[in-house]
C-alpha positions in Angstrom: 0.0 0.0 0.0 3.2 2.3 1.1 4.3 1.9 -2.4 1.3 2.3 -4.1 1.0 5.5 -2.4 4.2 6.9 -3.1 3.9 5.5 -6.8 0.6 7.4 -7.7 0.9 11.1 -6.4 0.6 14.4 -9.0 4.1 14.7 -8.9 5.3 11.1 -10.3 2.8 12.2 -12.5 4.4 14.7 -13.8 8.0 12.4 -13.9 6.2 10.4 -15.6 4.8 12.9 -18.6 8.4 14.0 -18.7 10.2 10.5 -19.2 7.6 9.7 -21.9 8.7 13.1 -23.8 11.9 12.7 -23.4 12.1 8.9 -23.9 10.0 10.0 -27.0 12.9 12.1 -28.3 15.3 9.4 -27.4 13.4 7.0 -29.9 13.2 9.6 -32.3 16.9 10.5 -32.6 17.4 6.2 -33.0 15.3 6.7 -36.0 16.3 8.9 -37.9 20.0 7.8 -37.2 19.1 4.1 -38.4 16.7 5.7 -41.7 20.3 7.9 -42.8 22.5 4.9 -42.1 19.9 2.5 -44.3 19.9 5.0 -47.2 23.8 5.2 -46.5 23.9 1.7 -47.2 21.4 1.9 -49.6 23.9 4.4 -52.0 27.1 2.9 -51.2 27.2 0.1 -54.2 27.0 3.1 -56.4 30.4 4.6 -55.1 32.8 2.7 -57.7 34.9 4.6 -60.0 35.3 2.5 -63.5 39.0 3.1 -64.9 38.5 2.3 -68.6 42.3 1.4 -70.3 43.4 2.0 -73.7 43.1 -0.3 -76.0 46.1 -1.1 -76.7 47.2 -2.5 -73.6 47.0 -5.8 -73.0 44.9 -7.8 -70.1 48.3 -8.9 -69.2 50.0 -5.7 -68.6 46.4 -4.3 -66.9 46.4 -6.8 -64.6 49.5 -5.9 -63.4 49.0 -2.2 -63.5 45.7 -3.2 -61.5 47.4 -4.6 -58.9 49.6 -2.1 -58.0 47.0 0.6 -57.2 46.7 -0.6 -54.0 49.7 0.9 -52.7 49.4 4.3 -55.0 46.5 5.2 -53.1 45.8 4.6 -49.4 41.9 5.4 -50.5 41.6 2.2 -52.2 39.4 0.0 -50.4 39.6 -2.8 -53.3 40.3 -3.5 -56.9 38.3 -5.5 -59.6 40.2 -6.1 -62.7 37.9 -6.7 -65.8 40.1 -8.2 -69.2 38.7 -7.8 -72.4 37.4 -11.3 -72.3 35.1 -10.4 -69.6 34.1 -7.1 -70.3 32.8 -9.2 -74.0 31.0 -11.7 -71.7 29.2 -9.4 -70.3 28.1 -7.2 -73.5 26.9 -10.5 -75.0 24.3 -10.9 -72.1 22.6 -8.1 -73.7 20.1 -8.6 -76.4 20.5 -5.2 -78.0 24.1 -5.6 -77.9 24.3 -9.3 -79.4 23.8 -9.0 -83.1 26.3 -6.5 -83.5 29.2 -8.1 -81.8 28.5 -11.1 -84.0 29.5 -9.1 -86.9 32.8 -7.7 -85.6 35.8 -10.2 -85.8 37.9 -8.5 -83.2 36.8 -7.7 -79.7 35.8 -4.1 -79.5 36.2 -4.1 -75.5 39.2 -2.6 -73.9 39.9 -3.8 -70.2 39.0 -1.8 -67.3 39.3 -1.7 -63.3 36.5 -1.4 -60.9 38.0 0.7 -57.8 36.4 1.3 -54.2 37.3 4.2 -52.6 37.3 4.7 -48.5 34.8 7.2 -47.4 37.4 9.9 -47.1 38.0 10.1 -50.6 33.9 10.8 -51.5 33.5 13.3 -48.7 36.9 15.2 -49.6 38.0 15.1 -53.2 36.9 17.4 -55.9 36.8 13.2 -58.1 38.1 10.2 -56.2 40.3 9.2 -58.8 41.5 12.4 -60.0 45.1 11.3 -59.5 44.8 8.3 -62.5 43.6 10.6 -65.2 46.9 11.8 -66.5 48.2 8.2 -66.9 49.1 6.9 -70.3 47.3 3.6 -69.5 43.8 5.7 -68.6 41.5 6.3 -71.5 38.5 7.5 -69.5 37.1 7.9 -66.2 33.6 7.1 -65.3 31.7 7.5 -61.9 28.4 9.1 -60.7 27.8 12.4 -59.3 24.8 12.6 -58.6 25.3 9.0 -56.0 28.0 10.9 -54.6 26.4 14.0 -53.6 23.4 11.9 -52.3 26.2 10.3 -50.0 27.6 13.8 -48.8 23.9 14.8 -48.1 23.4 11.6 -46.4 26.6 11.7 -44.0 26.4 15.7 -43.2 22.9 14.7 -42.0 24.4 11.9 -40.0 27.5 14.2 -38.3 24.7 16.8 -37.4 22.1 14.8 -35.7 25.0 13.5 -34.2 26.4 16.8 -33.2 22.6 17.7 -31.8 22.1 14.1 -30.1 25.5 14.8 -28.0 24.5 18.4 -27.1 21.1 17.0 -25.5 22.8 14.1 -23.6 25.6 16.9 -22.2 23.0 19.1 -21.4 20.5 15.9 -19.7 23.7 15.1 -17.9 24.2 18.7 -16.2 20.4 18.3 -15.4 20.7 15.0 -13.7 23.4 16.8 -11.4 20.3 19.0 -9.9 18.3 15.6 -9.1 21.3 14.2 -7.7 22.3 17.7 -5.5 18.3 17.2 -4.1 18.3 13.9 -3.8 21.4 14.3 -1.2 19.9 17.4 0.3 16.8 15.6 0.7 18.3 12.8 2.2 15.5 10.6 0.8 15.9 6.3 1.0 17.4 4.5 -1.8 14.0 3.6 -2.3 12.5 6.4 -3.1 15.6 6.8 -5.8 14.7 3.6 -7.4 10.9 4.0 -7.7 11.7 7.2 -9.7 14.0 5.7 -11.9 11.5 2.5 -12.5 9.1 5.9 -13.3 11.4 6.9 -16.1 12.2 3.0 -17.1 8.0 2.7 -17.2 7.7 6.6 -19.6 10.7 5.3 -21.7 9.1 1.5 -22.3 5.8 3.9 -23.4 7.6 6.0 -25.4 9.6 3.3 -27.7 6.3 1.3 -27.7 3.6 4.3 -29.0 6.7 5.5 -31.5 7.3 1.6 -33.0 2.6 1.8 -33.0 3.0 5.0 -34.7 5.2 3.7 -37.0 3.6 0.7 -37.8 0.6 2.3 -38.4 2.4 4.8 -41.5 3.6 1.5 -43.0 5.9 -1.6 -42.9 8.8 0.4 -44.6 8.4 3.2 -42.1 8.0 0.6 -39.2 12.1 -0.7 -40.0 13.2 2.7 -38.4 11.9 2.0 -35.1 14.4 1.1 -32.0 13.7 -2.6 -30.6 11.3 -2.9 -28.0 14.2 -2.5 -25.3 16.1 -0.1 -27.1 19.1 1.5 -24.8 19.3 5.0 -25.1 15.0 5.8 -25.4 15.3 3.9 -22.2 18.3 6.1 -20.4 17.3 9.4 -21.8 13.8 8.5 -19.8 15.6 7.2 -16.4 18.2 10.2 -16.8 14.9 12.5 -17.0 13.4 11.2 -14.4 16.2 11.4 -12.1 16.8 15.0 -13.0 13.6 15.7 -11.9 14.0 13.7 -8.2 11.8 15.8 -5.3 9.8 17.7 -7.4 6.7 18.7 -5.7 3.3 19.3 -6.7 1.0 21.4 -4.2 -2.7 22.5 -5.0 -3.3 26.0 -4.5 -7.3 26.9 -3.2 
């Protein structure tokens, strides 16, 4: 009954309403982090730069030039080699393309190299592979644009939702200091601590759980950028509010 009592008062009320908001935000920032790192994801098979060699070298000697851009670039992730033979392969595959490489008697293909590039070199470089174009091997140079401002977009987003989520946890931190100073000045049981936290743990759980409803009810696609049901941070940003807020008191005035 003594905990009943202490559990269902206007104030814990109130501790309550603030852990679901804030627990609410919590699951919010999750989100949209996980719906910029799926569209990340989502863009990052179009980041290859295609080195297209003249013709007149030899799959040999572009095999061997290929493997030795590994260690002319520190950017390069990995590189595909494609020979002549291949590249042909893969043109016969398509119907448009089939009757008209039947009538040639020498293959038209010149070999090329697929390269992967780290992040750095998307986000800084005026072209990833700016550094290859004034090689006698290189005939051409082909990437896309447009994929790699989408992935620019995409990460800027990321770094400043991560700036903004690290400014509210600072400043929920310097708040949780004031619950902690009145929970000391107070002198209140270790009891009384751990029913407000179980508050906040109960306005978090709401939170994550109406967001992931809300979600669901937009759509199935929508309803993959929810946090799990016990998600981590909805669940501490709710706790960590409801500690900042230990010994608030609510008095009616008549």
């Amino acid at each position: 009954m003594q905990i009943r009592t202490r559990l269902f008062t206007p104030a814990n009320a109130h501790v309550l309403m603030v852990s679901f908001i804030l627990g609410g935000v919590g699951a919010l920032m999750i989100g949209l982090q996980q719906s910029l790192r799926t569209a990340e994801q989502a863009i990052r098979p179009e980041l290859n730069v295609a080195v297209i060699l003249q013709a007149g070298v030899t799959d040999q000697d572009a095999a061997l030039w290929a493997r030795g851009l590994l260690s002319t670039d520190p950017e390069i992730a990995a590189v595909n080699f494609v020979s002549r033979e291949q590249a042909l392969q893969k043109a016969q595959g398509n119907p448009a393309l089939v009757k008209s490489l039947l009538l040639l008697r020498e293959n038209p293909f010149p070999a090329s190299v697929i390269l992967t590039y780290n992040d750095r070199a998307w986000l800084e470089r005026p072209e990833p592979a700016l550094a290859f174009k004034a090689l006698p091997q290189v005939q051409e140079i082909r990437w896309d644009p447009e994929a790699r401002s989408v992935f620019r977009s995409l990460r800027q987003w990321r770094a400043w939702l991560a700036r903004l989520t690290t400014f509210a946890l600072l400043m929920l931190f310097i708040w949780c200091f004031f619950g902690i100073y009145r929970f000391l000045m107070m002198k209140a049981s270790v009891a009384q601590l751990f029913i407000q936290l179980g508050i906040g743990l109960i306005g978090g759980s709401l939170a994550v759980t109406t967001w992931g409803l809300a979600l669901r009810g937009i759509g199935n696609d929508a309803a993959l950028y929810k946090p799990a049901p016990l998600s981590f941070w909805p669940l501490l940003t709710a706790m960590m509010a409801a500690l900042a807020t230990f010994g608030w008191q609510v008095s009616d005035e008549n």
